[in-house]
C-alpha positions in Angstrom: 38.5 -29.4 12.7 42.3 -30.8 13.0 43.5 -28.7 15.8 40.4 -29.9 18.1 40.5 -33.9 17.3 44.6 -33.3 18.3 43.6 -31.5 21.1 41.1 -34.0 22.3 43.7 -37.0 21.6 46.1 -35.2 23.9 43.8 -34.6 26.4 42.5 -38.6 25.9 46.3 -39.6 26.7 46.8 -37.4 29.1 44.1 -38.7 31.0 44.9 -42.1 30.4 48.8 -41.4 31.8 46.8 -40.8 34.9 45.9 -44.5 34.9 44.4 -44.5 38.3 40.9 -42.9 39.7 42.8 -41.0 42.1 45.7 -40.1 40.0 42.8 -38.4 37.2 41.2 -36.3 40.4 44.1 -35.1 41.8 45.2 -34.3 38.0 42.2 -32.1 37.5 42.3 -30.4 40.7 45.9 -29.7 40.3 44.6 -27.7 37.2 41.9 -25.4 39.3 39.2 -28.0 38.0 36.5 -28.0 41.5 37.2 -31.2 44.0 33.8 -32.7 43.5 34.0 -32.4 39.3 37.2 -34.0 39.3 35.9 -37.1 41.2 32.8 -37.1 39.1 34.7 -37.6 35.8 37.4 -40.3 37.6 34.6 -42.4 38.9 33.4 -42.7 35.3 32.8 -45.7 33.8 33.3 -44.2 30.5 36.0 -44.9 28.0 39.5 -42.8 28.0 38.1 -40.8 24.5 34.3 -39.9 25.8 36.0 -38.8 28.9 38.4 -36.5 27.0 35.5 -34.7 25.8 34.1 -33.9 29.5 33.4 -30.5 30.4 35.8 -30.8 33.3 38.5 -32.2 30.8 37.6 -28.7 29.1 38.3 -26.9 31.5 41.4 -28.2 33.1 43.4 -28.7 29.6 41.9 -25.9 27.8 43.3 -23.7 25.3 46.0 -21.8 26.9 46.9 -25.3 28.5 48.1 -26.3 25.2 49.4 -23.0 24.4 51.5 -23.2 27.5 53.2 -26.9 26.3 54.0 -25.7 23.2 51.5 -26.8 20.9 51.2 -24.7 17.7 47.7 -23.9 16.5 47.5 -25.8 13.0 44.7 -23.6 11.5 46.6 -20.8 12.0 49.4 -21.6 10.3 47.7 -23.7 7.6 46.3 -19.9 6.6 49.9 -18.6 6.8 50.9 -20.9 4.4 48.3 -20.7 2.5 48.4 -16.7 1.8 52.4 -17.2 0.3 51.5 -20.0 -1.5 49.4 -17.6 -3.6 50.9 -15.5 -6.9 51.8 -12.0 -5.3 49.3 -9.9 -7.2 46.4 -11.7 -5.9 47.3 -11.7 -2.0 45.0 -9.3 0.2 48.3 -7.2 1.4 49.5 -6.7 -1.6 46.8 -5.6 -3.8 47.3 -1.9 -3.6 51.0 -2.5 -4.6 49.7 -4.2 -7.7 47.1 -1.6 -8.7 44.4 -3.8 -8.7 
């Protein structure tokens, strides 16, 4: 899925922005993410992208996170597209206008 590898990328920079061990906990508890979960995933050895996929990452950039900064939901308007990019006749609102 598009929307969650852009998702995950975002949350992989954001992270990385944090630069610091310190900078990521108080990050993630700024965001409501538990004291003692934040420092478990800034005392990570792991790489930026394996720790963008973290429960607590989850959880402190969620979905209404990226909602909230403006992000548009590509699925969705992938589908919108979609549906008007179909002759009229054959669109699911329109069918009972076209007797079908």
């Amino acid at each position: 899925n598009l929307d969650a590898w852009i998702r995950r990328k975002l949350r992989c920079f954001r992270l990385k922005q944090c630069k610091r061990t310190i900078g990521i906990k108080r990050f993630l508890t700024k965001l409501g993410v538990k004291s003692w979960q934040s420092w478990i995933l800034a005392l990570s050895g792991k790489g930026w992208w394996r720790l963008s996929g973290c429960p607590q990452a989850h959880q402190a950039m969620n979905l209404q996170w990226f909602i909230d900064l403006g992000l548009y939901n590509m699925s969705v308007i992938y589908k919108q597209f979609k549906l008007y990019s179909k002759p009229p006749c054959t669109r699911v609102d329109l069918q009972q206008k076209c007797g079908q």
